[in-house]
Backbone as JSON, one array per atom type, in Angstrom:
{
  "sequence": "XXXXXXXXXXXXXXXXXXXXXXXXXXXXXXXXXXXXXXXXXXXXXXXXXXXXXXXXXXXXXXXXXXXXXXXXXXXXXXXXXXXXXXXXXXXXXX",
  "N": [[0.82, -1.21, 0.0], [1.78, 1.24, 0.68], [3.87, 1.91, -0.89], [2.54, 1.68, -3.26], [0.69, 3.54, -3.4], [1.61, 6.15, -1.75], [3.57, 7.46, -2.88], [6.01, 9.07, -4.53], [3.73, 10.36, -6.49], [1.02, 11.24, -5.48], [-2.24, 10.85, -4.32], [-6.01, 11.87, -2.85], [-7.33, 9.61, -2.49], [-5.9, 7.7, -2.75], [-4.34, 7.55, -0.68], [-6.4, 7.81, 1.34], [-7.16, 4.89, 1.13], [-4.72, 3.98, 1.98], [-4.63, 4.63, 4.73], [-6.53, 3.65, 5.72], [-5.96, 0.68, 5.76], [-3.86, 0.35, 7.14], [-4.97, 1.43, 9.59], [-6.96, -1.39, 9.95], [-4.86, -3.12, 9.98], [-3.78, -2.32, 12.17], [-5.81, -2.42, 14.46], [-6.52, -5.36, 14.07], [-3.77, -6.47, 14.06], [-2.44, -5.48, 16.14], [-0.84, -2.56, 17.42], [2.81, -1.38, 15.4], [5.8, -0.21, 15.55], [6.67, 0.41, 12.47], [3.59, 0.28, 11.38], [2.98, 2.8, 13.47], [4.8, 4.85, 12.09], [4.03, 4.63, 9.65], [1.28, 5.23, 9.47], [0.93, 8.31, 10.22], [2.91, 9.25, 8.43], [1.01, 9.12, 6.08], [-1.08, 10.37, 7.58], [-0.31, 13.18, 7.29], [0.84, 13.52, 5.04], [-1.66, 13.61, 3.67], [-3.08, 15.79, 5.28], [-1.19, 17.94, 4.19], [-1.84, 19.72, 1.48], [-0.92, 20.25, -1.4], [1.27, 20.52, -3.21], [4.67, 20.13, -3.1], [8.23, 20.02, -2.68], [9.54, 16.86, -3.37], [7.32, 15.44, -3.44], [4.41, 15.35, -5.22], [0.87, 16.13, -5.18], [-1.71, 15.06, -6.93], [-4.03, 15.73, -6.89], [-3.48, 18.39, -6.17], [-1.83, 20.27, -7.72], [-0.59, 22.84, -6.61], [1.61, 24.68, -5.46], [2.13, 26.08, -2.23], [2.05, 28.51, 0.32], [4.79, 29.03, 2.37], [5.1, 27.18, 5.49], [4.63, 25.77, 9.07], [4.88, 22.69, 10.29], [3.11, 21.48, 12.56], [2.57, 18.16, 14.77], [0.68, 16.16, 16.62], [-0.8, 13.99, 19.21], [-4.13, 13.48, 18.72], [-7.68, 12.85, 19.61], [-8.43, 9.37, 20.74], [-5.58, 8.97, 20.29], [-5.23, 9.07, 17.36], [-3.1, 10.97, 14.79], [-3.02, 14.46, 15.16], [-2.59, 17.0, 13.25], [-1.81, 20.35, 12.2], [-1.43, 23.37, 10.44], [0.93, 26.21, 10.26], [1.63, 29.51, 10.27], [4.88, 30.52, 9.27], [5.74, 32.46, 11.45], [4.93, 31.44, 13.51], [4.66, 29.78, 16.63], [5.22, 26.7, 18.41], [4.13, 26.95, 21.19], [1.76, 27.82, 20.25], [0.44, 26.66, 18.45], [-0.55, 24.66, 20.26]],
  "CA": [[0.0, 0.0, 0.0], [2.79, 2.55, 1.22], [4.5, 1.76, -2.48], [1.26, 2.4, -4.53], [-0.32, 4.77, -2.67], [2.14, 7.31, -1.01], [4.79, 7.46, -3.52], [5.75, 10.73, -5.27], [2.73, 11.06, -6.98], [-0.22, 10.43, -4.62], [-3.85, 11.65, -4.32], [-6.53, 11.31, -1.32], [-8.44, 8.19, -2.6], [-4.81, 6.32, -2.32], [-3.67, 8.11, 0.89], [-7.27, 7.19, 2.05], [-6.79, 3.67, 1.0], [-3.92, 3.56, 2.8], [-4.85, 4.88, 5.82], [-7.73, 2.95, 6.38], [-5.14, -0.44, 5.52], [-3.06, 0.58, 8.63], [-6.04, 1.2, 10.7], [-7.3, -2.35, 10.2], [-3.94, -4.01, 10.49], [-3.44, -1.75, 13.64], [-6.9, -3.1, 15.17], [-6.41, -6.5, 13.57], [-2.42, -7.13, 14.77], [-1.68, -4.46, 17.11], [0.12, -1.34, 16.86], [4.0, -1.97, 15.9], [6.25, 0.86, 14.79], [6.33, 0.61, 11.16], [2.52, 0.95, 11.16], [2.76, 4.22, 13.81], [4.85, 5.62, 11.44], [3.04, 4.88, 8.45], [-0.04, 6.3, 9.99], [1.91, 9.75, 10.66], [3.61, 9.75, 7.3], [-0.11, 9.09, 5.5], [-1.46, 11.0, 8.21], [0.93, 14.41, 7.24], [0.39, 13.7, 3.5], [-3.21, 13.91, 3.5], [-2.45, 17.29, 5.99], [-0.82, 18.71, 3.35], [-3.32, 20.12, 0.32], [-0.45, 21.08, -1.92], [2.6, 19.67, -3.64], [6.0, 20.45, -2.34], [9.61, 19.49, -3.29], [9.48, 15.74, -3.94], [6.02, 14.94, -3.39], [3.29, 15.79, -6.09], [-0.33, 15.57, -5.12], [-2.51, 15.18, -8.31], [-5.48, 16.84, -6.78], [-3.68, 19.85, -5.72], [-0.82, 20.38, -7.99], [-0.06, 24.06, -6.5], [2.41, 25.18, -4.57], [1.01, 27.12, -1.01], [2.8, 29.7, 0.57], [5.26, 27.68, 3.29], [3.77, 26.63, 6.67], [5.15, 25.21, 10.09], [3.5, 21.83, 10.52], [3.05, 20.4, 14.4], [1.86, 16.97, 15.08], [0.19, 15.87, 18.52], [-1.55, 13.1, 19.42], [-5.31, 13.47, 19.32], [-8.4, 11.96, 20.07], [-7.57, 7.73, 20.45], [-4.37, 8.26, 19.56], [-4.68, 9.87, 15.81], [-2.33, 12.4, 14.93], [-4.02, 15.79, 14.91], [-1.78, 18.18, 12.5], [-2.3, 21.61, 11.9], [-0.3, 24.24, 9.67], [0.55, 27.95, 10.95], [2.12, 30.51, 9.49], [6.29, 30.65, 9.93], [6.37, 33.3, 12.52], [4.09, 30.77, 14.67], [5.61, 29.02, 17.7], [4.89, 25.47, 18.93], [2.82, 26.73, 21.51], [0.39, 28.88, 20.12], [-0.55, 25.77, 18.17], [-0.93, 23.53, 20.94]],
  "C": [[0.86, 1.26, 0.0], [3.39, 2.57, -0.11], [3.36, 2.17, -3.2], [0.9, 3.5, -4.51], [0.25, 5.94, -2.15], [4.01, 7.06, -1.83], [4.71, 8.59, -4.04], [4.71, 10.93, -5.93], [1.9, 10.36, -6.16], [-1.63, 11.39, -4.81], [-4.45, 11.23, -2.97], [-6.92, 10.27, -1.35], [-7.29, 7.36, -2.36], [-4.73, 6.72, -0.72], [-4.99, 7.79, 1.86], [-7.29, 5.98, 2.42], [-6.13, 3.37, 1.63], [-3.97, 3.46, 4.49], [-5.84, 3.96, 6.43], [-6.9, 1.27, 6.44], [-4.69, -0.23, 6.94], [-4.23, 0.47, 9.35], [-6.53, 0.13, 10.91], [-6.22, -3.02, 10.32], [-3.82, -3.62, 11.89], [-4.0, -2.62, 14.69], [-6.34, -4.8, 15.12], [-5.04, -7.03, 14.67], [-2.15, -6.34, 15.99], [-1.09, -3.24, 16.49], [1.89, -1.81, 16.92], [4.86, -0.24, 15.45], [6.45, 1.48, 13.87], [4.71, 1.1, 11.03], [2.48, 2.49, 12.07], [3.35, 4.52, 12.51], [4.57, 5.67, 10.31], [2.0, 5.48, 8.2], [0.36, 7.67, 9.98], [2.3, 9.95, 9.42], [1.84, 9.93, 6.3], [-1.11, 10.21, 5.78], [-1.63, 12.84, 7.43], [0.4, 14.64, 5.83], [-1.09, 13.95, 3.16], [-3.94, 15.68, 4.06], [-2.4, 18.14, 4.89], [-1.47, 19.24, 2.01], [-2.11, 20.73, -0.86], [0.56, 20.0, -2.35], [3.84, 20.4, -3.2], [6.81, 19.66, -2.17], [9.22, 18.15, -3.94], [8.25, 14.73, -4.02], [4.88, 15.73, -4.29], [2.01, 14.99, -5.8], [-1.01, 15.46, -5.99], [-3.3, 15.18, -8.3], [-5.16, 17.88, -6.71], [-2.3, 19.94, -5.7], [0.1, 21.53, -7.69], [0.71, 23.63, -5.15], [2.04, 26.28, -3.37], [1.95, 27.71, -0.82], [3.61, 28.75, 2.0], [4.57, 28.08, 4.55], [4.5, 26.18, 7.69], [3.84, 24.19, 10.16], [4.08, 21.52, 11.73], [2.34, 19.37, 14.08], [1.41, 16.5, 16.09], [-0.78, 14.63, 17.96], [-2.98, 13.84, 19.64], [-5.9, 12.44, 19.52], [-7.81, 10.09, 19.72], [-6.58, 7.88, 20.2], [-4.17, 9.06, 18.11], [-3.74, 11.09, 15.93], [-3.13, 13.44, 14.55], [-2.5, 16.97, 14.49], [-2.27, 19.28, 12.03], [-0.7, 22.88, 11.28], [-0.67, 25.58, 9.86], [1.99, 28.33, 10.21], [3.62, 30.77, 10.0], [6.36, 31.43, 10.87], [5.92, 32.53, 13.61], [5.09, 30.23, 15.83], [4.36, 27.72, 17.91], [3.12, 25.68, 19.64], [1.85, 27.38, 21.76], [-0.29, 27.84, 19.4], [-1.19, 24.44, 18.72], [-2.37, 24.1, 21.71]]
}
């Protein structure tokens, strides 16, 4: 899935696909470390609405204006990412 789906060119219907793959292996086997960080990398990419350096989305081939991304754990466990504006600090977005 991580090869098809979240390779330099990706879209949401893969990065969905994928995500939802992890989530049932997660449930299914457990959580191991390869799946956290597959979740987080899928997670991030789906975050992101834009293409930038080596990653091309092919819903949303533009380029945004750059961004500070944070990651935190939310609800259950998901990562909850949010993008603020370079002058931001940590924890104005916590």
């Amino acid at each position: 899935h991580m090869h098809a789906d979240v390779g330099v060119v990706r879209d949401a219907a893969g990065l969905n696909r994928t995500l939802d793959w992890i989530v049932g292996a997660t449930a299914r086997d457990g959580a191991s470390h390869a799946l956290t960080a597959s979740r987080l990398i899928v997670s991030a990419a789906l975050a992101r609405r834009e293409s930038r350096g080596g990653h091309y989305r092919s819903d949303f081939p533009e380029t945004l204006a750059p961004t500070r991304t944070f990651i935190r754990q939310g609800a259950e466990g998901s990562p909850l990412i949010t993008h603020q504006p370079p002058d931001s600090t940590a924890e104005s977005a916590a």
